[in-house]
N, C-alpha and C positions, 0 to 999 in steps of 0.2 A: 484925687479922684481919677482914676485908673480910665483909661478909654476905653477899656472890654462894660466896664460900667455901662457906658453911654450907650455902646456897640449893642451891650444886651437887653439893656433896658428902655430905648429910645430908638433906635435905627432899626435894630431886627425887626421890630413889633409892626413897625409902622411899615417895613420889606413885605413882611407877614397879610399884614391887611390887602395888601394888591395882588392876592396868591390868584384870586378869580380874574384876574384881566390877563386877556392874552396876549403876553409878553415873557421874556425871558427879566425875570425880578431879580435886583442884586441890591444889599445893604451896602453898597461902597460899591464905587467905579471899579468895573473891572477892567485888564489891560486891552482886553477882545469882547466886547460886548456884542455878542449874536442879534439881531436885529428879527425882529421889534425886542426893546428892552425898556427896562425902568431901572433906572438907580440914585438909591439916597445918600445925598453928600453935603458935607459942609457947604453952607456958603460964606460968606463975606459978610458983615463979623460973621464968627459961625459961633461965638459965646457970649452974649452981654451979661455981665454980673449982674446981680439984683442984692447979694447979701453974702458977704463971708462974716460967717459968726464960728464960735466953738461950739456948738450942736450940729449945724445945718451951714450950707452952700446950698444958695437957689440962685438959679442962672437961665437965663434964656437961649435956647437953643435955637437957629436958624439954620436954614437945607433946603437943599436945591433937590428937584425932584425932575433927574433929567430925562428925556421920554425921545426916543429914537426910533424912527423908521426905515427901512428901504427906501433909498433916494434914487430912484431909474427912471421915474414919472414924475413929474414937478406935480399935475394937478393932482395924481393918484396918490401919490406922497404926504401931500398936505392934507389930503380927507383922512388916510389911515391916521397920522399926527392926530390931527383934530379927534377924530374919534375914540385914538388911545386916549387924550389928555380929559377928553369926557368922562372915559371909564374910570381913572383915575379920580378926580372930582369925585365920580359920585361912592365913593369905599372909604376915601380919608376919614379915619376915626376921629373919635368927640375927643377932646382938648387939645387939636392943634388950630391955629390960626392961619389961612389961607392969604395969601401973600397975590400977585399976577404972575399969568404965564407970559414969558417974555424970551427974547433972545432966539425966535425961531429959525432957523436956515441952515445951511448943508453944512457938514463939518466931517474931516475924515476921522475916525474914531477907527481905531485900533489899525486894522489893514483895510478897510474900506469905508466909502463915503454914506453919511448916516443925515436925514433930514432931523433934528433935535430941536426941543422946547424944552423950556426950563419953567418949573410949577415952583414960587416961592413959598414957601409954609418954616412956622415957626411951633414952639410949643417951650413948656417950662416945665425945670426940674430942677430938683429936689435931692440934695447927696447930704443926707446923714451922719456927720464923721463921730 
């Protein structure tokens, strides 16, 4: 199962759905993520098998939906965060399963310091061989 597979058919789509929130959206961590951003990445497992047969591979997909703001203002910070990650919430398409937002606090991302939450969401798929 190719990872342009997963990339095309699970990552982008779900990149895609967050096109109306104002952020800078990316299918995968980028090395410089411009602030505010959103990016969807493996998490931890990031593949649970469910079935390798000779028709189909179904596996459970898990991703981190990491959600970055301008860190200059602790309280201003956390409200922009808070209200990306609502925006966010409310777009998530029908067959993924919402996970908690966790892990919030300052982290330097690329060349500068970014306030970051992480949205856990999962979803299942289906590779045809």
């Amino acid at each position: 199962m190719p990872a342009s597979t997963i990339l095309s058919s699970v990552r982008q789509p779900l990149a895609t759905a967050f096109a109306g929130v104002t952020a800078n959206i990316f299918d995968h961590f980028p090395e410089f993520p411009p602030n505010p951003f959103v990016a969807v990445i493996p998490d931890d497992p990031y593949m649970e098998i469910d079935l390798i047969g000779k028709t189909q591979t179904k596996i459970k997909l898990n991703f981190v939906i990491a959600c970055g703001v301008q860190n200059a203002d602790n309280a201003a910070a956390l409200d922009n965060l808070e209200q990306l990650v609502i925006s966010i919430l409310a777009v998530i398409p029908s067959g993924y399963e919402l996970g908690s937002v966790n892990s919030v606090g300052p982290r330097t991302v690329g060349n500068g310091s970014s306030l970051v939450a992480e949205i856990q969401l999962s979803t299942r798929y289906t590779q045809t061989n």
